[in-house]
VOVOPA-726330 format. One record per residue (C-alpha): chain; residue in three letters; y, x, z. Coordinates in steps of 0.1 Angstrom, whole numbers, plus 5000, padded with zeros to 4 digits. Each point is the difference from the previous one (the first is absolute). Layout:
<atom><cadena>A</cadena><residuo>ala</residuo><Y>Y</Y><X>X</X><Z>Z</Z></atom>
...
This chain:
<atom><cadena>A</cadena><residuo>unk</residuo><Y>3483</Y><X>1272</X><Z>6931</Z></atom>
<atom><cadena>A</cadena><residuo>unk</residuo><Y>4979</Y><X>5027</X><Z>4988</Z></atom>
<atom><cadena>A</cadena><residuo>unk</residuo><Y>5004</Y><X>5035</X><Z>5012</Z></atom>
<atom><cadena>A</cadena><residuo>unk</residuo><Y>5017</Y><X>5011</X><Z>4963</Z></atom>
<atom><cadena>A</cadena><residuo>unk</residuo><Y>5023</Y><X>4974</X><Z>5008</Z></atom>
<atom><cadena>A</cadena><residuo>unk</residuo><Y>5009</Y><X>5007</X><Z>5034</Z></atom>
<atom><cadena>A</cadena><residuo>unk</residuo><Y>5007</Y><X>5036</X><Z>4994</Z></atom>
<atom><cadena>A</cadena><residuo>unk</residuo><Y>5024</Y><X>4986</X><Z>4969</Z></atom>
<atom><cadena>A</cadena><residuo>unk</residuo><Y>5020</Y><X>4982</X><Z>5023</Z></atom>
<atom><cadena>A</cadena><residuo>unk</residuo><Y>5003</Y><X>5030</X><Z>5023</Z></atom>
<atom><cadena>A</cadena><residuo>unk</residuo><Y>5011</Y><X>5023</X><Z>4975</Z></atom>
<atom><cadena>A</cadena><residuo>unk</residuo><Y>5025</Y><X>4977</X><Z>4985</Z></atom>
<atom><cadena>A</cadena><residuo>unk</residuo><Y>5018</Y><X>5002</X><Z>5035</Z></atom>
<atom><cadena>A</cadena><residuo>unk</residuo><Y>5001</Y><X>5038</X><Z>4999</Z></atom>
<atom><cadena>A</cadena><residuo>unk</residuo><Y>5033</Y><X>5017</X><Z>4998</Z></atom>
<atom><cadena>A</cadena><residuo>unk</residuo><Y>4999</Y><X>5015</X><Z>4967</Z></atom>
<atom><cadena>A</cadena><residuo>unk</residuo><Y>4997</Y><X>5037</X><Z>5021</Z></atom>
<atom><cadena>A</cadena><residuo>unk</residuo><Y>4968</Y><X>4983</X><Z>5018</Z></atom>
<atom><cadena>A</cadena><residuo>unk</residuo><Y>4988</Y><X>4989</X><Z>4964</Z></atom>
<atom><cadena>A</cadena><residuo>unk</residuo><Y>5002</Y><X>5035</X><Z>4986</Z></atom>
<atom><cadena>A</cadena><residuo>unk</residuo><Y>4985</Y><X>5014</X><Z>5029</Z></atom>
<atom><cadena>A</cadena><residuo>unk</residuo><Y>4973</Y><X>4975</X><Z>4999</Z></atom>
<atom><cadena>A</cadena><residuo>unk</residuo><Y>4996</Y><X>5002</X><Z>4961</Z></atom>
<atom><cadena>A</cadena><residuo>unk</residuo><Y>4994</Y><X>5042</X><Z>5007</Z></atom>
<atom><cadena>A</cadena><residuo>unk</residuo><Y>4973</Y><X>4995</X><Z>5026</Z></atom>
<atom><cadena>A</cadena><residuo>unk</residuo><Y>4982</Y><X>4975</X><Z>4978</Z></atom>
<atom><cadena>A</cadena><residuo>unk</residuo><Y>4999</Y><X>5021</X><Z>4972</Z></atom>
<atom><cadena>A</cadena><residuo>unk</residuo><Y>4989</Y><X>5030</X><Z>5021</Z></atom>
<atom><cadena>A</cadena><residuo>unk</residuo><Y>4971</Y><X>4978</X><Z>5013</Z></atom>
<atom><cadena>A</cadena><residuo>unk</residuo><Y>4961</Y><X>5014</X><Z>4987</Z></atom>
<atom><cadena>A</cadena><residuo>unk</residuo><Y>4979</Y><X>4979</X><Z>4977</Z></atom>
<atom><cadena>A</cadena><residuo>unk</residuo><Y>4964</Y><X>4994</X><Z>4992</Z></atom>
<atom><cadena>A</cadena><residuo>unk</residuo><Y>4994</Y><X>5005</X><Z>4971</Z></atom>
<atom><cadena>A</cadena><residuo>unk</residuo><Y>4959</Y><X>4991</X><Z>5008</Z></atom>
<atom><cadena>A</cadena><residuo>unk</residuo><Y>4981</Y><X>5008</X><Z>5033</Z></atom>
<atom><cadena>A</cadena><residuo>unk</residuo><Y>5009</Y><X>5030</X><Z>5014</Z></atom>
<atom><cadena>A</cadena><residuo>unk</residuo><Y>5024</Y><X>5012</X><Z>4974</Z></atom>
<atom><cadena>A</cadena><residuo>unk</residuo><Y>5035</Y><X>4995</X><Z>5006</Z></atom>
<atom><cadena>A</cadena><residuo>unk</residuo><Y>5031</Y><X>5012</X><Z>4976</Z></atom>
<atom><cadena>A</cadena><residuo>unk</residuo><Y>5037</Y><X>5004</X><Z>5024</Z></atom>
<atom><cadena>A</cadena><residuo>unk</residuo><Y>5036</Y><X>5009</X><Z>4974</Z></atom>
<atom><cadena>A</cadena><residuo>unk</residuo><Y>5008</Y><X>5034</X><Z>5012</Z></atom>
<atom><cadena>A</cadena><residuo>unk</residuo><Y>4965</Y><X>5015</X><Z>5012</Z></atom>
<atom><cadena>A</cadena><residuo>unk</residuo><Y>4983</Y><X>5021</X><Z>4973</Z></atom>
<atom><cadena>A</cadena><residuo>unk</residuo><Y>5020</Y><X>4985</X><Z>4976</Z></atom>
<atom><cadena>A</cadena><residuo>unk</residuo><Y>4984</Y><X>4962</X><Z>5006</Z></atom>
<atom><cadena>A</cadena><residuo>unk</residuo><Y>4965</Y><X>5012</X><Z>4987</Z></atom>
<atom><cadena>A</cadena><residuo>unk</residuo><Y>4972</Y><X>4980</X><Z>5014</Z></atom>
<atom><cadena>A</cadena><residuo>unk</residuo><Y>4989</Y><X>5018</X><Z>5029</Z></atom>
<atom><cadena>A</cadena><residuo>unk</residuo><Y>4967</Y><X>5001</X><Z>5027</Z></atom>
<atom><cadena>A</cadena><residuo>unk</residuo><Y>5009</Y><X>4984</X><Z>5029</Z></atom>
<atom><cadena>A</cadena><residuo>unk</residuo><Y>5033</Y><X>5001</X><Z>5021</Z></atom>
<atom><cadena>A</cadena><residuo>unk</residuo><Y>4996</Y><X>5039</X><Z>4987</Z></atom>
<atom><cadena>A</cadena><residuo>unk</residuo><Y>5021</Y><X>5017</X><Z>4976</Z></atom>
<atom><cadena>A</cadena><residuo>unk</residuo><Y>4968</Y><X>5007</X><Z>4977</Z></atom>
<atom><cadena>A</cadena><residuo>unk</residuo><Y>5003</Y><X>4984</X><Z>4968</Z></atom>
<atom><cadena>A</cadena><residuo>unk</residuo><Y>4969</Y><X>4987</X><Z>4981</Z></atom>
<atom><cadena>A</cadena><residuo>unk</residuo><Y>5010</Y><X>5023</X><Z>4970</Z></atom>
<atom><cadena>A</cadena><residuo>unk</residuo><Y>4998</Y><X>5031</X><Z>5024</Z></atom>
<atom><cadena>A</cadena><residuo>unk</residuo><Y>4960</Y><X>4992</X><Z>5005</Z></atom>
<atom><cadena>A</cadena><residuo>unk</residuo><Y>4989</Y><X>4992</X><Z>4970</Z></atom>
<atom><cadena>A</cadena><residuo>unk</residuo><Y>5016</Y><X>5028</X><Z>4982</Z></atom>
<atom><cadena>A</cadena><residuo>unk</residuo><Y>4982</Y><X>5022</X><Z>5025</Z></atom>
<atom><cadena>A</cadena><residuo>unk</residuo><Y>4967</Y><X>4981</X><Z>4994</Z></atom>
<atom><cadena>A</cadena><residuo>unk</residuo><Y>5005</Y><X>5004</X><Z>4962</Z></atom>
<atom><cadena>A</cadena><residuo>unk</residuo><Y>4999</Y><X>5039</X><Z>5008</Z></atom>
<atom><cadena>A</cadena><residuo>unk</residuo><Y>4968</Y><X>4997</X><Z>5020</Z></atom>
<atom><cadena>A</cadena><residuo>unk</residuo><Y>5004</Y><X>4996</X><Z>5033</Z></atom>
<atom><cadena>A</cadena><residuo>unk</residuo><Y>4978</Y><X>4973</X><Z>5023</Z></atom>
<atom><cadena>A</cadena><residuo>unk</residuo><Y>5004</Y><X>4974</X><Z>5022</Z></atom>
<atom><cadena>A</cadena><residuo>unk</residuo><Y>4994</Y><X>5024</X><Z>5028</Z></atom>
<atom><cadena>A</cadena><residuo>unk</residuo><Y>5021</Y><X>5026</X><Z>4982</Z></atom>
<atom><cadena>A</cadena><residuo>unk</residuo><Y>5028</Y><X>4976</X><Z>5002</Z></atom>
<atom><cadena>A</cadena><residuo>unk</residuo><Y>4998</Y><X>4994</X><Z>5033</Z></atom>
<atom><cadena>A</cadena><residuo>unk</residuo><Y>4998</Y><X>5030</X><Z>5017</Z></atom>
<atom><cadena>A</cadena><residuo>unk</residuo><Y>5032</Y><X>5006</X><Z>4982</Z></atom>
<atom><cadena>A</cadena><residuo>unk</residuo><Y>5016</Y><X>4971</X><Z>5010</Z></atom>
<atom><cadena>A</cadena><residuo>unk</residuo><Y>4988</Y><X>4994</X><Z>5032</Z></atom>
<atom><cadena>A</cadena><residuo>unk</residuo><Y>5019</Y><X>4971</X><Z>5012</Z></atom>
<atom><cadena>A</cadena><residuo>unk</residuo><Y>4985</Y><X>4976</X><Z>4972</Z></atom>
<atom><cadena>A</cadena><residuo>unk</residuo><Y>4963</Y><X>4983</X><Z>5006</Z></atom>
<atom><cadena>A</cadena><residuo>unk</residuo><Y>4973</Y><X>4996</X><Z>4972</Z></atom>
<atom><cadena>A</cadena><residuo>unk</residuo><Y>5013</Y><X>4959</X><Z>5003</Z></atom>
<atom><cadena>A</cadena><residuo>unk</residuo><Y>5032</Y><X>5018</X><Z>4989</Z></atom>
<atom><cadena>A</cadena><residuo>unk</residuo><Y>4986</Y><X>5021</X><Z>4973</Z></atom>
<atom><cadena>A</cadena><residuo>unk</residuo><Y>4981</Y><X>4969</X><Z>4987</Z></atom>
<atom><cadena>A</cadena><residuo>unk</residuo><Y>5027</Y><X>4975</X><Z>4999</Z></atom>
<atom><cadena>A</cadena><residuo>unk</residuo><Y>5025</Y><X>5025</X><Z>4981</Z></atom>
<atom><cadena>A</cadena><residuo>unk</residuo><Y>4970</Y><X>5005</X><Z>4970</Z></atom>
<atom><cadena>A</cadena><residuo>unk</residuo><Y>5002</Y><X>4959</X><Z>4996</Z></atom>
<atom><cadena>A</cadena><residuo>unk</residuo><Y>5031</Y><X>5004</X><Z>4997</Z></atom>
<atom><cadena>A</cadena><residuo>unk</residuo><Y>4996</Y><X>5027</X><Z>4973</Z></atom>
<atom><cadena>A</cadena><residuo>unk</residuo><Y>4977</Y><X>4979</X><Z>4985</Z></atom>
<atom><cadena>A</cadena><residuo>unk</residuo><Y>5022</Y><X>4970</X><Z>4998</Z></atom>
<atom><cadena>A</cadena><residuo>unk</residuo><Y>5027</Y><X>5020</X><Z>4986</Z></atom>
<atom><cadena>A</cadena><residuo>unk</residuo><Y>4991</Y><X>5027</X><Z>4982</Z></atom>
<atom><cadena>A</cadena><residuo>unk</residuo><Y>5031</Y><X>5005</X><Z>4975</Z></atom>
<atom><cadena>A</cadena><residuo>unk</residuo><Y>5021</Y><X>4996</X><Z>5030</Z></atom>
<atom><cadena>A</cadena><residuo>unk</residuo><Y>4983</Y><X>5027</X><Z>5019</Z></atom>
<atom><cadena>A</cadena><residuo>unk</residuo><Y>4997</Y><X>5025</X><Z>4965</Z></atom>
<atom><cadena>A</cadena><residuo>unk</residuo><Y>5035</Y><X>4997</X><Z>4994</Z></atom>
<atom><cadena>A</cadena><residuo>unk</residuo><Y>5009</Y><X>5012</X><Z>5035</Z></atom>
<atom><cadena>A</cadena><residuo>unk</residuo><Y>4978</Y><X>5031</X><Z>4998</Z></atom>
<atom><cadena>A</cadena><residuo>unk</residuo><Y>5017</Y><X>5006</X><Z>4960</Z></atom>
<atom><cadena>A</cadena><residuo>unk</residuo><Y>5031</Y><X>4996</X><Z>5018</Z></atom>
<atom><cadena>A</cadena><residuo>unk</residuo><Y>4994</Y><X>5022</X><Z>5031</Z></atom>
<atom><cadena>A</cadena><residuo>unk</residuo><Y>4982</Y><X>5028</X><Z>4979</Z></atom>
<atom><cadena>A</cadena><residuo>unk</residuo><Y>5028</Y><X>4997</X><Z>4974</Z></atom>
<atom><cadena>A</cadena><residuo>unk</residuo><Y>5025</Y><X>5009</X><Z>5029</Z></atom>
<atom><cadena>A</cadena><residuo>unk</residuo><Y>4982</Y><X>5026</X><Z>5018</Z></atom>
<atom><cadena>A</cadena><residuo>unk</residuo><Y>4998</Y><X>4977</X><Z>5034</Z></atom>
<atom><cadena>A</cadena><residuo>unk</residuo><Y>4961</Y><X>5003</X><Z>5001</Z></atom>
């Protein structure tokens, strides 16, 4: 039995209060979208985001559409690493309409 199947036959013996309980954490749970960039329902709005940080990818390339660096960036946002600042520009790369529309959308409603 694979570990899919094992965790099937567990949750089928929940009591249907333990199954919604269960079926809330697991849809709370972080996921990686691509290295180093994870999306979690509920934290800025699912947007792909740096890290286990609440910065999303849309945040820093909006800011490195208006100029500023690498270095810029990360005195800003000290807690990320160039690694950081490098994996979320793939991921810009990778998904670029994505990534526009989330800045459209942000700018449209005043969040940035």
């Amino acid at each position: 039995m694979n570990a899919i199947e094992e965790a099937k036959s567990v949750v089928s013996r929940l009591s249907p209060a333990d199954r919604a309980e269960f079926a809330f954490w697991l849809t709370s749970q972080s996921v990686e979208l691509a290295p180093g960039i994870f999306s979690t329902p509920g934290v800025c709005g699912g947007d792909p985001c740096v890290g286990r940080t609440r910065i999303p990818v849309w945040v820093l390339e909006s800011l490195r559409r208006q100029g500023l660096k690498a270095a810029d960036l990360l005195k800003a946002y000290p807690v990320l690493q160039t690694d950081d600042l490098a994996r979320a520009m793939a991921y810009v790369a990778a998904h670029r309409e994505e990534i526009d529309q989330q800045i459209a959308d942000n700018e449209q409603n005043g969040q940035e």
